[in-house]
Biopython code that builds the backbone (N, CA, C, O; Angstrom):
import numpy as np
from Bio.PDB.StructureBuilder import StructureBuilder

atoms = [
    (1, "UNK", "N", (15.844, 0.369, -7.768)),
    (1, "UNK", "CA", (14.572, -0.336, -7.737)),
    (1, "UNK", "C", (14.802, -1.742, -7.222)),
    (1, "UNK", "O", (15.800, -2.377, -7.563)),
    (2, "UNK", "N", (14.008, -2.165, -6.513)),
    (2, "UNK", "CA", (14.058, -3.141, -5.821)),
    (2, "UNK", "C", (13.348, -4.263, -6.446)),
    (2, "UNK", "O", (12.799, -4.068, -7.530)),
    (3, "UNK", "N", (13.278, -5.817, -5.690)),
    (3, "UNK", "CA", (12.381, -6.800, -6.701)),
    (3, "UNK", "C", (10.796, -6.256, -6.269)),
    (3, "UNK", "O", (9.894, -6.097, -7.092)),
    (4, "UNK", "N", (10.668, -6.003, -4.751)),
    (4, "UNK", "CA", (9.060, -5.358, -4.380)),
    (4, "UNK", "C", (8.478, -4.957, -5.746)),
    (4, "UNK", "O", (7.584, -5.390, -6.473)),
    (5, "UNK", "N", (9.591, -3.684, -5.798)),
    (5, "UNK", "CA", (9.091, -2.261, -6.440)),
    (5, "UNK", "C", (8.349, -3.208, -8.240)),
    (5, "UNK", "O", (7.304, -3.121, -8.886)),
    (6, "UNK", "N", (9.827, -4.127, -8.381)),
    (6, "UNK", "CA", (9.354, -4.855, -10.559)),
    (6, "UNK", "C", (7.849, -5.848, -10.199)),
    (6, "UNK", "O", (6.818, -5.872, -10.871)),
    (7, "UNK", "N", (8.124, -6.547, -9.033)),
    (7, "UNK", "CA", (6.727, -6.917, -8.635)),
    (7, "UNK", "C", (5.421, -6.646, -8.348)),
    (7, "UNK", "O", (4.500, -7.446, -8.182)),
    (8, "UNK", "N", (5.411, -5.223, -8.293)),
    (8, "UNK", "CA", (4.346, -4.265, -8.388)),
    (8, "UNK", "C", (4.176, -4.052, -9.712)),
    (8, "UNK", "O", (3.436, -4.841, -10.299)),
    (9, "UNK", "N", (4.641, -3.248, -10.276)),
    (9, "UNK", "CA", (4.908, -2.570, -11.634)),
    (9, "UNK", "C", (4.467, -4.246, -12.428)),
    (9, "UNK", "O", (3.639, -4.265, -13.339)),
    (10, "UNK", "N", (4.842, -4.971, -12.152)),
    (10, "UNK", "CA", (3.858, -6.309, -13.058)),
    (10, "UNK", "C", (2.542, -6.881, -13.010)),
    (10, "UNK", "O", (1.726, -7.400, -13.772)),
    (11, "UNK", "N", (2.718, -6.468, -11.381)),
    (11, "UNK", "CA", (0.883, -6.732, -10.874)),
    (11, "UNK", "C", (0.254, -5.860, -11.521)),
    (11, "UNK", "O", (-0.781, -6.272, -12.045)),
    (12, "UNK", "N", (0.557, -4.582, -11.706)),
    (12, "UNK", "CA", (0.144, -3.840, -12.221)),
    (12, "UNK", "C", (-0.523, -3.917, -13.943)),
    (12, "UNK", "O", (-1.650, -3.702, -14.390)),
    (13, "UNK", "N", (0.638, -4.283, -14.519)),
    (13, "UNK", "CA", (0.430, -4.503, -16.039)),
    (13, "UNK", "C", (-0.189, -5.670, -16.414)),
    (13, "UNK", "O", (-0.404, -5.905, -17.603)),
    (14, "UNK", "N", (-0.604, -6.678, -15.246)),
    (14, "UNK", "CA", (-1.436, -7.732, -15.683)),
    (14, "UNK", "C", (-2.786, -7.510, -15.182)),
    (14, "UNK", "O", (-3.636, -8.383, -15.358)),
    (15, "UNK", "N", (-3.145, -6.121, -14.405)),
    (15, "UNK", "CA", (-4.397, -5.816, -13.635)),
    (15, "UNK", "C", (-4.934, -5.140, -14.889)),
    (15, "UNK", "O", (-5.991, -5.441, -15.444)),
    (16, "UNK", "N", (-3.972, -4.068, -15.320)),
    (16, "UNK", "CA", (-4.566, -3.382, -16.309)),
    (16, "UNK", "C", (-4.793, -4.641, -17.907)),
    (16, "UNK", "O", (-5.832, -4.704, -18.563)),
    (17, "UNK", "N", (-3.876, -5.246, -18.100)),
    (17, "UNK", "CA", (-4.503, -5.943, -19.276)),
    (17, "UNK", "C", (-5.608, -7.185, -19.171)),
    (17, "UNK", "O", (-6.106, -7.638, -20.201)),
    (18, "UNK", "N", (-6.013, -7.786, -17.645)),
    (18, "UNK", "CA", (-7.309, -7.456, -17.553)),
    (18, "UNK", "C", (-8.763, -6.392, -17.775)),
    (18, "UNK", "O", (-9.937, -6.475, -18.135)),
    (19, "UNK", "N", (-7.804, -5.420, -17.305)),
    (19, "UNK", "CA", (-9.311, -4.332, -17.491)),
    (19, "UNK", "C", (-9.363, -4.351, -18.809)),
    (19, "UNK", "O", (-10.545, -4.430, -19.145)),
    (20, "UNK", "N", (-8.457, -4.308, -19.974)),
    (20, "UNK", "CA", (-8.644, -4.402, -21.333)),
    (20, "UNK", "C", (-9.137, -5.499, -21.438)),
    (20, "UNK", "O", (-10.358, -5.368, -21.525)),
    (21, "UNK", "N", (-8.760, -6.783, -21.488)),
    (21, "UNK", "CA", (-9.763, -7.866, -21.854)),
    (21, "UNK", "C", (-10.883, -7.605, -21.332)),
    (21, "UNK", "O", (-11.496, -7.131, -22.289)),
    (22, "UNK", "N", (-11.495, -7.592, -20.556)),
    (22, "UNK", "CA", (-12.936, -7.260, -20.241)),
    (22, "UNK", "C", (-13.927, -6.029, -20.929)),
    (22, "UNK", "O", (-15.122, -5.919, -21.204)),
    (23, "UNK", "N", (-12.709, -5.185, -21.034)),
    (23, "UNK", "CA", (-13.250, -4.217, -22.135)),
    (23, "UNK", "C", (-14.134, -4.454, -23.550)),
    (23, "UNK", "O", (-15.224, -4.197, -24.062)),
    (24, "UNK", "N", (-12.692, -5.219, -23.830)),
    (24, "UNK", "CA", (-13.314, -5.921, -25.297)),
    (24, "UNK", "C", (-14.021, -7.138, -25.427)),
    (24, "UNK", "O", (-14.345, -7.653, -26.498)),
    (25, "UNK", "N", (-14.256, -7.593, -24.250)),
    (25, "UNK", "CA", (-15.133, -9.042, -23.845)),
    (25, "UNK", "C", (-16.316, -8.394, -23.789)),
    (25, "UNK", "O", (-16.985, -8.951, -24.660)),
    (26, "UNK", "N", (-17.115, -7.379, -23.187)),
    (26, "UNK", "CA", (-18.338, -6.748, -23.224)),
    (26, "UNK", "C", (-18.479, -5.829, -24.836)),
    (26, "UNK", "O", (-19.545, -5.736, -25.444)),
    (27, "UNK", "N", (-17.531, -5.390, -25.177)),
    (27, "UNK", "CA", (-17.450, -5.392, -26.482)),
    (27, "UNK", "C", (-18.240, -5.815, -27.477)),
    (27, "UNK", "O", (-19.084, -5.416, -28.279)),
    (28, "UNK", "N", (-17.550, -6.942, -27.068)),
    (28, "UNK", "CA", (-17.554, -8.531, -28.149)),
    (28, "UNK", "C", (-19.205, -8.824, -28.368)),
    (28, "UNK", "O", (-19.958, -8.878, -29.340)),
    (29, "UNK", "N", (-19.328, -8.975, -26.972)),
    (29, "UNK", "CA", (-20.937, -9.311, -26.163)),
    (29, "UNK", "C", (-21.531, -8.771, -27.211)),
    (29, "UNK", "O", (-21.872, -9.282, -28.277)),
    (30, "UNK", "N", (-21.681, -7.019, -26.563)),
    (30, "UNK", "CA", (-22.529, -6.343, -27.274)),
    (30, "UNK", "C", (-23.186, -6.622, -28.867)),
    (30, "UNK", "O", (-24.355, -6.844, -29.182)),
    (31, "UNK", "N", (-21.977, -6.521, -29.711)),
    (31, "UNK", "CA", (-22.181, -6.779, -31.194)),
    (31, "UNK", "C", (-22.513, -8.083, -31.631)),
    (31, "UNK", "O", (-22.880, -8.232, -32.797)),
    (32, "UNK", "N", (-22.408, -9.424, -30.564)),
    (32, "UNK", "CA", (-23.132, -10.598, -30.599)),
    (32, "UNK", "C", (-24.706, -10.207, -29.570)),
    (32, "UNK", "O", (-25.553, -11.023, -29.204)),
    (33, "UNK", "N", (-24.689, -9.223, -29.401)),
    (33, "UNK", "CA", (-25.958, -9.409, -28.437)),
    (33, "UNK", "C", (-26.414, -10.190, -27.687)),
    (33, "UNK", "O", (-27.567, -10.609, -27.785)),
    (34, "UNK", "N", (-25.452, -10.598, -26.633)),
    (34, "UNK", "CA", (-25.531, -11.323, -25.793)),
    (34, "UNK", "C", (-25.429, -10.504, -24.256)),
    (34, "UNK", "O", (-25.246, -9.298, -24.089)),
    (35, "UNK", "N", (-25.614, -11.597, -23.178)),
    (35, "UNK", "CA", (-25.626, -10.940, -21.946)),
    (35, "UNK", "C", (-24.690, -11.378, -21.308)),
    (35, "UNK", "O", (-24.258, -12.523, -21.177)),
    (36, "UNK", "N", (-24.157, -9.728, -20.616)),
    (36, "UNK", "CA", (-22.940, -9.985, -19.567)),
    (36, "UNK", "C", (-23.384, -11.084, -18.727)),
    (36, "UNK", "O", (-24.544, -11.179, -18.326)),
    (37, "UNK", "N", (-22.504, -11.875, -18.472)),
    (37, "UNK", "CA", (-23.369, -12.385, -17.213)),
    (37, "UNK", "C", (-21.711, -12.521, -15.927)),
    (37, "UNK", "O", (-21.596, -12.852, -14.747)),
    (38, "UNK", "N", (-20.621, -12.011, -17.122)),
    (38, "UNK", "CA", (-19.440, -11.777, -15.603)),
    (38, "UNK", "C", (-17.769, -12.330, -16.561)),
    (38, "UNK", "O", (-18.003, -13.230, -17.367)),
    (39, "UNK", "N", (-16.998, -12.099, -16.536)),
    (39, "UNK", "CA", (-15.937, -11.815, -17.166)),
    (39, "UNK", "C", (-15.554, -13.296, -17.409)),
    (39, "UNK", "O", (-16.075, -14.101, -16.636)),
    (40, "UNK", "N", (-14.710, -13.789, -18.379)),
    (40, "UNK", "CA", (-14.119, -15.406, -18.739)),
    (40, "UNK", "C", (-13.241, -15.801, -17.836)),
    (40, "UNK", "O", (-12.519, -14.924, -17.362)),
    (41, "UNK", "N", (-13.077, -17.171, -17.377)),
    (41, "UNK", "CA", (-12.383, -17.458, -16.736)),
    (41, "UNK", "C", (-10.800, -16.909, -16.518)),
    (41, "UNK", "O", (-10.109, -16.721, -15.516)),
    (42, "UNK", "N", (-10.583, -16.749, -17.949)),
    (42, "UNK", "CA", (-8.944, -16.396, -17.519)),
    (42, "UNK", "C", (-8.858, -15.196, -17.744)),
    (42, "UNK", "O", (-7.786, -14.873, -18.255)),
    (43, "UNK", "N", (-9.706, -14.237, -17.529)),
    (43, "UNK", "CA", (-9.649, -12.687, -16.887)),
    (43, "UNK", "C", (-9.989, -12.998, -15.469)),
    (43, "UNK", "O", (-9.330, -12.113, -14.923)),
    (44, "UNK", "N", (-10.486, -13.558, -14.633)),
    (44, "UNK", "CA", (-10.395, -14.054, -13.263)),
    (44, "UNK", "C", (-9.118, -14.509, -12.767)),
    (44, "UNK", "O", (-8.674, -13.947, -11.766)),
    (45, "UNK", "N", (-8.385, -15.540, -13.367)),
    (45, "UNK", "CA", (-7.377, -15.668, -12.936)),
    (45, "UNK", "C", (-6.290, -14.953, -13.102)),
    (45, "UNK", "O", (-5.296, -15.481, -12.604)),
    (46, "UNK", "N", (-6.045, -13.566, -13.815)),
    (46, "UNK", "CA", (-5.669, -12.160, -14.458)),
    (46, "UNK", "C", (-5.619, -11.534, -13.141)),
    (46, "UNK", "O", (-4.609, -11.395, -12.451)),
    (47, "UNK", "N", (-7.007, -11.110, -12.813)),
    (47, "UNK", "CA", (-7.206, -10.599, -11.904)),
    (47, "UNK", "C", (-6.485, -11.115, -10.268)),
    (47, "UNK", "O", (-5.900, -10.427, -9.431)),
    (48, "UNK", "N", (-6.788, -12.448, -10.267)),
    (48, "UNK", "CA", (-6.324, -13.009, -8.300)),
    (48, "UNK", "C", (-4.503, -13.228, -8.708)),
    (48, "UNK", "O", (-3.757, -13.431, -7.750)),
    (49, "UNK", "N", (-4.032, -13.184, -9.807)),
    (49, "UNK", "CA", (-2.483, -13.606, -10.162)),
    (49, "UNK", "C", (-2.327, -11.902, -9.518)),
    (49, "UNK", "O", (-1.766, -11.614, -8.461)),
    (50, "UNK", "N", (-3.065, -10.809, -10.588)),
    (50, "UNK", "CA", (-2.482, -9.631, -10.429)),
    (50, "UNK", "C", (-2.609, -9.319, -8.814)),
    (50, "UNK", "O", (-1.575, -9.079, -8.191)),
    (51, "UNK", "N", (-4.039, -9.325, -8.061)),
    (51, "UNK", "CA", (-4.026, -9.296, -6.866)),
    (51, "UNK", "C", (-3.362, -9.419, -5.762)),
    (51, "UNK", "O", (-3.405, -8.752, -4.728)),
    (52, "UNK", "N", (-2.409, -10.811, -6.217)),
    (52, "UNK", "CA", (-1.442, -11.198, -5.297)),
    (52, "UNK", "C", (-0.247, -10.852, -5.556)),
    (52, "UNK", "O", (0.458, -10.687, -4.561)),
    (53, "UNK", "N", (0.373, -10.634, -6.857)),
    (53, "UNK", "CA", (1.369, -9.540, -7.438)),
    (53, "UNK", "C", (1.488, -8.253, -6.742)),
    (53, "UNK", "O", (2.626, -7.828, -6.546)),
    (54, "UNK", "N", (0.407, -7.525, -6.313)),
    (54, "UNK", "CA", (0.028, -6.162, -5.952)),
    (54, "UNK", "C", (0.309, -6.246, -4.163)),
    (54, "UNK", "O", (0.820, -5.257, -3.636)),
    (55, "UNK", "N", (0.021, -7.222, -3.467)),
    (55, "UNK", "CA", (-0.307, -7.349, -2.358)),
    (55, "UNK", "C", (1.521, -7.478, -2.014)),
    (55, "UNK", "O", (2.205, -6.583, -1.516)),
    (56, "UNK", "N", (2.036, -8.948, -2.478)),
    (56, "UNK", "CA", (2.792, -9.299, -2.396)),
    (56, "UNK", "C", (4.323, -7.597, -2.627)),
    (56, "UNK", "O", (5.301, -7.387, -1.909)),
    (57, "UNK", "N", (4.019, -7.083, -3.422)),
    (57, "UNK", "CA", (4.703, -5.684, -3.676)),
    (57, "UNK", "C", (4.673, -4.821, -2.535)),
    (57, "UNK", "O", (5.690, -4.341, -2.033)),
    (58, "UNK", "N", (3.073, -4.550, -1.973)),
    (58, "UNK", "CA", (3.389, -3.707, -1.003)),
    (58, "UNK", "C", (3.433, -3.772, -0.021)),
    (58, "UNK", "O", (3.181, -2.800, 0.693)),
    (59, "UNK", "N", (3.927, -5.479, 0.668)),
    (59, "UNK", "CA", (4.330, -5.754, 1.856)),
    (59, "UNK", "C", (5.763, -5.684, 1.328)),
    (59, "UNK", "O", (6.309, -5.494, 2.414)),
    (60, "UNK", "N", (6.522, -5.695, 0.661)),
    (60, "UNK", "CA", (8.075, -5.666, 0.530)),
    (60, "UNK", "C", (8.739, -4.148, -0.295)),
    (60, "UNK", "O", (9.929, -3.865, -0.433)),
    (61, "UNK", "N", (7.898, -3.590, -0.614)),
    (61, "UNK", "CA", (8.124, -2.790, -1.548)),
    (61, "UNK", "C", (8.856, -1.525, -0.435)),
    (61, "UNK", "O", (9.993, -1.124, -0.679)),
    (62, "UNK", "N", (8.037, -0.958, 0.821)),
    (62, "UNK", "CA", (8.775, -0.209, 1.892)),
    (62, "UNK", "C", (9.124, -0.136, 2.093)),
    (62, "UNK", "O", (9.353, 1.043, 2.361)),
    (63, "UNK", "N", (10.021, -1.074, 2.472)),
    (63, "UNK", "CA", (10.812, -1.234, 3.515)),
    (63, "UNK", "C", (11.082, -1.997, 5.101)),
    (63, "UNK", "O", (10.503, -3.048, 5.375)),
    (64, "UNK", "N", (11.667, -1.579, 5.707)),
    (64, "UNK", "CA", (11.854, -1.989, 7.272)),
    (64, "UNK", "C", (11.069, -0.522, 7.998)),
    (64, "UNK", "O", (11.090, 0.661, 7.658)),
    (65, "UNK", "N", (10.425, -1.223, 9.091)),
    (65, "UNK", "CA", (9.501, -0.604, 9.690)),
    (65, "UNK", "C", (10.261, 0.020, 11.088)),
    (65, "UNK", "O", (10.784, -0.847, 11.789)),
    (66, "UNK", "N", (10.349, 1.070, 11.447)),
    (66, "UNK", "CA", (11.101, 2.072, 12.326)),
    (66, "UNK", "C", (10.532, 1.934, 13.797)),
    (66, "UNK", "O", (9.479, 1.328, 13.994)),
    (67, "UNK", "N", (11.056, 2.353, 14.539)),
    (67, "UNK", "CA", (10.392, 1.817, 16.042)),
    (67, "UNK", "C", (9.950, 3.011, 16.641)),
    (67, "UNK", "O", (10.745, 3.950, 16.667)),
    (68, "UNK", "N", (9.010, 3.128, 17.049)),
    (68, "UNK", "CA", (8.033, 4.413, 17.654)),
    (68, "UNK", "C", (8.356, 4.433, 19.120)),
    (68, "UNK", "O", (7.817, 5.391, 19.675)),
    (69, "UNK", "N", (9.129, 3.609, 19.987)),
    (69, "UNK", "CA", (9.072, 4.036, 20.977)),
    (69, "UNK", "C", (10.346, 5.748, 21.196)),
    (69, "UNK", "O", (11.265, 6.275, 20.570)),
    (70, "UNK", "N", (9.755, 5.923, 22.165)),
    (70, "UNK", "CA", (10.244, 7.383, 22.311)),
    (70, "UNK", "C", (11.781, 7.625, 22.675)),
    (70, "UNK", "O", (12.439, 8.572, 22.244)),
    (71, "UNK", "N", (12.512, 6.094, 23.996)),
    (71, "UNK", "CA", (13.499, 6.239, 24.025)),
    (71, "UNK", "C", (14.291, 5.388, 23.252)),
    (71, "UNK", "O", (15.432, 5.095, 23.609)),
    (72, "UNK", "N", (13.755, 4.941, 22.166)),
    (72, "UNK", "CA", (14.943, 4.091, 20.652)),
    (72, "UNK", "C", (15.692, 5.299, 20.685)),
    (72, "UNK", "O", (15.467, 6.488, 20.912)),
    (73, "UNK", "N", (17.129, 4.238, 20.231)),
    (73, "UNK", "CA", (18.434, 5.520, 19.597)),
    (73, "UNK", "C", (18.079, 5.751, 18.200)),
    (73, "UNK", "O", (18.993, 6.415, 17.712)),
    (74, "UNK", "N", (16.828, 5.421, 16.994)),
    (74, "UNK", "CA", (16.482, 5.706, 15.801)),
    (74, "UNK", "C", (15.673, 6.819, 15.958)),
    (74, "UNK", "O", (15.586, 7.616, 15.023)),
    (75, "UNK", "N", (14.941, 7.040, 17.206)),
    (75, "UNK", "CA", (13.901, 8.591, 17.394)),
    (75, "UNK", "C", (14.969, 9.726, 17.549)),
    (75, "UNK", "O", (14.522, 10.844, 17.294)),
    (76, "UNK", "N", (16.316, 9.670, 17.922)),
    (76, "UNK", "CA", (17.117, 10.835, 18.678)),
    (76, "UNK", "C", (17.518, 11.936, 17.156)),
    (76, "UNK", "O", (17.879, 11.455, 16.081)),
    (77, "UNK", "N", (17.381, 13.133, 17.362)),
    (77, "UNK", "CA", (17.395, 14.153, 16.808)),
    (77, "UNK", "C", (19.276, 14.315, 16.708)),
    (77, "UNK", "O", (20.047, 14.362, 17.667)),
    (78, "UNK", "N", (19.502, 14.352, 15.756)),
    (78, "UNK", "CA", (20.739, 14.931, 15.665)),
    (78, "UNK", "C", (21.158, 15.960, 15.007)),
    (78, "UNK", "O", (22.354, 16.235, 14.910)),
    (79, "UNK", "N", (20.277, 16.598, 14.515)),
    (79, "UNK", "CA", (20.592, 18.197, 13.774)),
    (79, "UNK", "C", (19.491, 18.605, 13.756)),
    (79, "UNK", "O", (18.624, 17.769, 14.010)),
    (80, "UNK", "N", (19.117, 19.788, 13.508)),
    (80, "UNK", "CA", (17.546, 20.527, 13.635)),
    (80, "UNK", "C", (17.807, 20.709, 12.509)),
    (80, "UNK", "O", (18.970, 20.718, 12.104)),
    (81, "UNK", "N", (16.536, 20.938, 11.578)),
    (81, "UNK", "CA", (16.439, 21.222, 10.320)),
    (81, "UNK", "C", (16.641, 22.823, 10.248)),
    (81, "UNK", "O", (16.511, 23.657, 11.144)),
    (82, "UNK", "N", (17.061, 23.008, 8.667)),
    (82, "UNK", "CA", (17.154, 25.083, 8.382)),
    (82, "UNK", "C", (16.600, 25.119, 8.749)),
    (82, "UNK", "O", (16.940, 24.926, 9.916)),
    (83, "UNK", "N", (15.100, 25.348, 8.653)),
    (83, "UNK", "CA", (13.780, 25.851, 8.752)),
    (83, "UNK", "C", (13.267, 25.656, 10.255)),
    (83, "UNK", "O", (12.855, 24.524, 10.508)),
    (84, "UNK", "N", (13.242, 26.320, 10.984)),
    (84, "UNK", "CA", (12.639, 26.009, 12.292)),
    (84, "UNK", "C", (11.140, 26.599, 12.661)),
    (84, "UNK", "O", (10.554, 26.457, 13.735)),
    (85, "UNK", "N", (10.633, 27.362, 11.383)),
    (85, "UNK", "CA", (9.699, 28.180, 11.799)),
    (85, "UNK", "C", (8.448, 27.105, 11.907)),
    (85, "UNK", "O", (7.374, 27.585, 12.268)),
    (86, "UNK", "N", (8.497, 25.718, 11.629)),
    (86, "UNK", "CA", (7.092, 25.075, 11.860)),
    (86, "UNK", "C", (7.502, 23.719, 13.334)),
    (86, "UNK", "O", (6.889, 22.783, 13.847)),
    (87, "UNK", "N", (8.660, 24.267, 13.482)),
    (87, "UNK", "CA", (8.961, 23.196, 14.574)),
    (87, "UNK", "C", (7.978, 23.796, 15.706)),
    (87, "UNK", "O", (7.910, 25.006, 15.923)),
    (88, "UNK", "N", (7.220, 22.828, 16.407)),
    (88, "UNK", "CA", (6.570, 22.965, 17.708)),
    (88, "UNK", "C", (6.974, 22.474, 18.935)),
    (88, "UNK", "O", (6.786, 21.258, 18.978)),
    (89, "UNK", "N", (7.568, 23.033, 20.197)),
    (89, "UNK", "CA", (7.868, 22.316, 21.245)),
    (89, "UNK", "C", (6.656, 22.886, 22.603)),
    (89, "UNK", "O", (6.824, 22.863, 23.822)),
    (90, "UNK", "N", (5.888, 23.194, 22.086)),
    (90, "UNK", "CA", (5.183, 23.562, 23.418)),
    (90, "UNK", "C", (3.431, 22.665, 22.903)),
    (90, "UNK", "O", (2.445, 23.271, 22.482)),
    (91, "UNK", "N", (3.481, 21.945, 23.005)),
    (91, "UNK", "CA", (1.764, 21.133, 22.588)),
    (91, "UNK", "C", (1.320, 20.065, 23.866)),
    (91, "UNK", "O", (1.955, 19.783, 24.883)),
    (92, "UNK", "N", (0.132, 19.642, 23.454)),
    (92, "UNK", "CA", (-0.614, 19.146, 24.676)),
    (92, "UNK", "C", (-0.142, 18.173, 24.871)),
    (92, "UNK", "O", (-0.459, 17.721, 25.971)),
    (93, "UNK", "N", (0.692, 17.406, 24.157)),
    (93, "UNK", "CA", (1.764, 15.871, 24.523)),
    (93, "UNK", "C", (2.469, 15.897, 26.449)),
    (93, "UNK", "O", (2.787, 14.969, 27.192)),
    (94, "UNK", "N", (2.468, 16.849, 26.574)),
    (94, "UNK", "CA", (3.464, 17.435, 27.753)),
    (94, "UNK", "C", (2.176, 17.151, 28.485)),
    (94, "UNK", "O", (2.516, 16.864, 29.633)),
    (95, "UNK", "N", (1.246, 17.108, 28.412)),
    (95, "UNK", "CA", (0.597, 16.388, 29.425)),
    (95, "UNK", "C", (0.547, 14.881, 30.186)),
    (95, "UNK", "O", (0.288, 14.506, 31.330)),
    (96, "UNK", "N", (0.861, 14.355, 29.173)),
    (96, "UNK", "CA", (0.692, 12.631, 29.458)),
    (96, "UNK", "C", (2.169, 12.060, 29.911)),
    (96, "UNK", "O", (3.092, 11.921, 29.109)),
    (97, "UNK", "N", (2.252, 11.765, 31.242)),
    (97, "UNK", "CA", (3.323, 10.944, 31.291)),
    (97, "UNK", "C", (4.125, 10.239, 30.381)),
    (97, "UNK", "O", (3.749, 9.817, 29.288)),
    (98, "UNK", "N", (5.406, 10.111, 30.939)),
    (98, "UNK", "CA", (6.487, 9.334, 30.135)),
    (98, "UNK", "C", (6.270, 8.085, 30.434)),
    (98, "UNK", "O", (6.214, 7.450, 29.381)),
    (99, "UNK", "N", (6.100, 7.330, 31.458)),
    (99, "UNK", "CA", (6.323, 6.135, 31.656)),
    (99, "UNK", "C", (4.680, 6.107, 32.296)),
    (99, "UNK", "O", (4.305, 6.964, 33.096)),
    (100, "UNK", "N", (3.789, 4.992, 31.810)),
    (100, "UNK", "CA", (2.455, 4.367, 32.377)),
    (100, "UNK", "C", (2.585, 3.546, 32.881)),
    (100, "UNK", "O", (3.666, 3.232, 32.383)),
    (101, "UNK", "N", (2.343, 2.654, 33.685)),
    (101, "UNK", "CA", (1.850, 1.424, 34.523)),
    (101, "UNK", "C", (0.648, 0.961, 34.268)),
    (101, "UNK", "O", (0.322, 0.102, 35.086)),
    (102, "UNK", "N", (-0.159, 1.184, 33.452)),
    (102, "UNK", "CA", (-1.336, 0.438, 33.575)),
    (102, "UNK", "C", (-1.294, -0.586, 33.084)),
    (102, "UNK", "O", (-0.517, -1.106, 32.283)),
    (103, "UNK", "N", (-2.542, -1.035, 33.793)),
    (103, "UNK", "CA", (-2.895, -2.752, 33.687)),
    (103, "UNK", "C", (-4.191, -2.804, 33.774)),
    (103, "UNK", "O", (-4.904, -2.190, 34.567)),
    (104, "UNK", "N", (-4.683, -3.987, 32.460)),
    (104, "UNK", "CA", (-5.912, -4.327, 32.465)),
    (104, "UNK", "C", (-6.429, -5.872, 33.810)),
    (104, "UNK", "O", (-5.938, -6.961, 34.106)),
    (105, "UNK", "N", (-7.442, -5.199, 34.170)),
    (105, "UNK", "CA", (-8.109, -6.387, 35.243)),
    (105, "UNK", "C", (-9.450, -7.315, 34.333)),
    (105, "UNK", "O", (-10.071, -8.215, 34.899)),
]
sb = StructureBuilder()
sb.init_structure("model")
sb.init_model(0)
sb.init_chain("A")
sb.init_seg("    ")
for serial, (resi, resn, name, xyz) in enumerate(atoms, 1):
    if name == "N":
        sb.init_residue(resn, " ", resi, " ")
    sb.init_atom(name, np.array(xyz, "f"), 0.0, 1.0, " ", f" {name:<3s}", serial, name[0])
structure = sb.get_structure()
């Protein structure tokens, strides 16, 4: 586990013990008979701490991002899997050129 991954898993546990305070804040309301009129300040700041906890996780939490072009040495096949019965080599890809030239005017 990575720091991403404990940085999630905390955003997390401070998102959810927001949703509990608010729980018992409308709760509360109720049996004072009063009106929601929107959660206490520091269930707001619960919420944008956890927000950015959460965000912050799943830009690091992935990883490194792999390169899609076709001739990278990370795309090249080096063993075929057991199973070959769902491999496809004949599809409409084989239409479109390898190399484009276009240009916008």
């Amino acid at each position: 586990m990575g720091a991403g991954f404990l940085v999630g898993v905390i955003g997390v546990l401070i998102l959810s013990h927001a949703t509990y305070s608010t729980i018992q804040y409308r709760a509360l309301l109720k049996i004072t008979e009063e009106e929601f009129s929107g959660p206490p300040i520091d269930v707001v700041i619960e919420l944008i701490v956890s927000l950015v906890l959460c965000l912050w996780a799943a830009m690091a939490a992935p990883g490194n991002f792999k390169s899609i072009h076709p001739q990278s040495e990370e795309n090249r096949v080096v063993a075929l899997p057991a199973n070959l019965d769902f491999m496809i080599f004949n599809h409409r890809g084989k239409i479109f050129p390898l190399e484009t030239e276009l240009k916008l005017k």
